[in-house]
C-alpha positions as CSV (number, residue, x, y, z in Angstrom):
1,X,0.0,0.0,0.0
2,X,2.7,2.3,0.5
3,X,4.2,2.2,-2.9
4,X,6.6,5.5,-3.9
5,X,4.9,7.9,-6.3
6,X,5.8,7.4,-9.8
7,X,8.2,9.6,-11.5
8,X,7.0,12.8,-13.4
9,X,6.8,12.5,-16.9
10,X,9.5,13.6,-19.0
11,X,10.0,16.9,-20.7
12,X,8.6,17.7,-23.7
13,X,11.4,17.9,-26.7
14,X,11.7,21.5,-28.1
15,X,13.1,24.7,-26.6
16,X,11.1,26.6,-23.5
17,X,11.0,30.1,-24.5
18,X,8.5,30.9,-21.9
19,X,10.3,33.4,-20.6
20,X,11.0,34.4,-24.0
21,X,7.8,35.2,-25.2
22,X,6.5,36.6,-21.5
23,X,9.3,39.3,-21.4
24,X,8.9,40.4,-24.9
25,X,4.9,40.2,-24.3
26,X,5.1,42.6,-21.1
27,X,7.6,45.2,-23.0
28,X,5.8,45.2,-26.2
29,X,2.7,45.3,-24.2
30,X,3.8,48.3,-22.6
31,X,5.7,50.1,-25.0
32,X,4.0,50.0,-28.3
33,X,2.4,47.2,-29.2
34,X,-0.6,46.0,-27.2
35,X,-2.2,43.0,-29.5
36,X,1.9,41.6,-30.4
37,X,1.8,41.8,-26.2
38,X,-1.5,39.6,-26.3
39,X,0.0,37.1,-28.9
40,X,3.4,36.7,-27.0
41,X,1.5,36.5,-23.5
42,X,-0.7,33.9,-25.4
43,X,2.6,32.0,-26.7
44,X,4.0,32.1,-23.0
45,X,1.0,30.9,-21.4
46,X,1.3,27.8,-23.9
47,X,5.3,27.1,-23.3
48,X,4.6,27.8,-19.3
49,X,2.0,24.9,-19.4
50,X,4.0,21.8,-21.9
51,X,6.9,23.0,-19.9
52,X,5.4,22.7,-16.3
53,X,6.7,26.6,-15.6
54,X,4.7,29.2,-13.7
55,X,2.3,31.3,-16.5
56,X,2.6,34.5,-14.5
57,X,4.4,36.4,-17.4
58,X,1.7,35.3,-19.5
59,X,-1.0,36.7,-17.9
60,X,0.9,40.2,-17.4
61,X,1.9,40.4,-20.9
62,X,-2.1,39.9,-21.6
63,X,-2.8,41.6,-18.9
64,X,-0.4,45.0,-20.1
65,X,-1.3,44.4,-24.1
66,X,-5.2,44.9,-22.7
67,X,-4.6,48.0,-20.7
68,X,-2.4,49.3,-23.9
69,X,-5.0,48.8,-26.4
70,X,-7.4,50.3,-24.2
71,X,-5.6,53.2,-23.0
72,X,-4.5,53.7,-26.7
73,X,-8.0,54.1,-27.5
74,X,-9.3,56.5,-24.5
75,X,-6.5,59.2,-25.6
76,X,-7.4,59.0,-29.4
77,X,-11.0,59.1,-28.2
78,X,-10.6,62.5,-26.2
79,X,-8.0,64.0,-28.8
80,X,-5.1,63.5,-26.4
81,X,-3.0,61.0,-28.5
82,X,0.4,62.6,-29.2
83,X,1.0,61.9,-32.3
84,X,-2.7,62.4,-33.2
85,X,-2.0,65.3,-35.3
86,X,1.7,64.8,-36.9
């Protein structure tokens, strides 16, 4: 009855960029880009989870290409957007 847990499956084959794709996600998120940020959160939430890592840069570079896109369009809504009228 006391038989030792069995051993965790191995690792999938193939390069974890989940940090990768989070980083870039979060930055591109922030900086310019809000629906790239959504993709790369998307494509870090995927490694995270083949990979067994923690998702949390995922879900902040989803979290940050959300607030861009909407923040992108209260300012050009309002006639704030800075490079509205270049």
């Amino acid at each position: 009855m006391n038989a030792p847990y069995a051993p965790p499956p191995p690792a999938p084959a193939g390069r974890d960029r989940t940090m990768l794709y989070g980083i870039l996600g979060i930055v591109l998120g922030l900086i310019c880009c809000g629906i790239l940020g959504i993709v790369l959160g998307y494509l870090s939430i995927r490694d995270a989870k083949r990979f067994g890592q923690s998702p949390v840069l995922g879900y902040l570079a989803i979290a940050f290409g959300v607030i861009n896109i909407i923040g992108s369009g209260i300012l050009r809504a309002t006639g704030n957007y800075p490079f509205w009228n270049d």
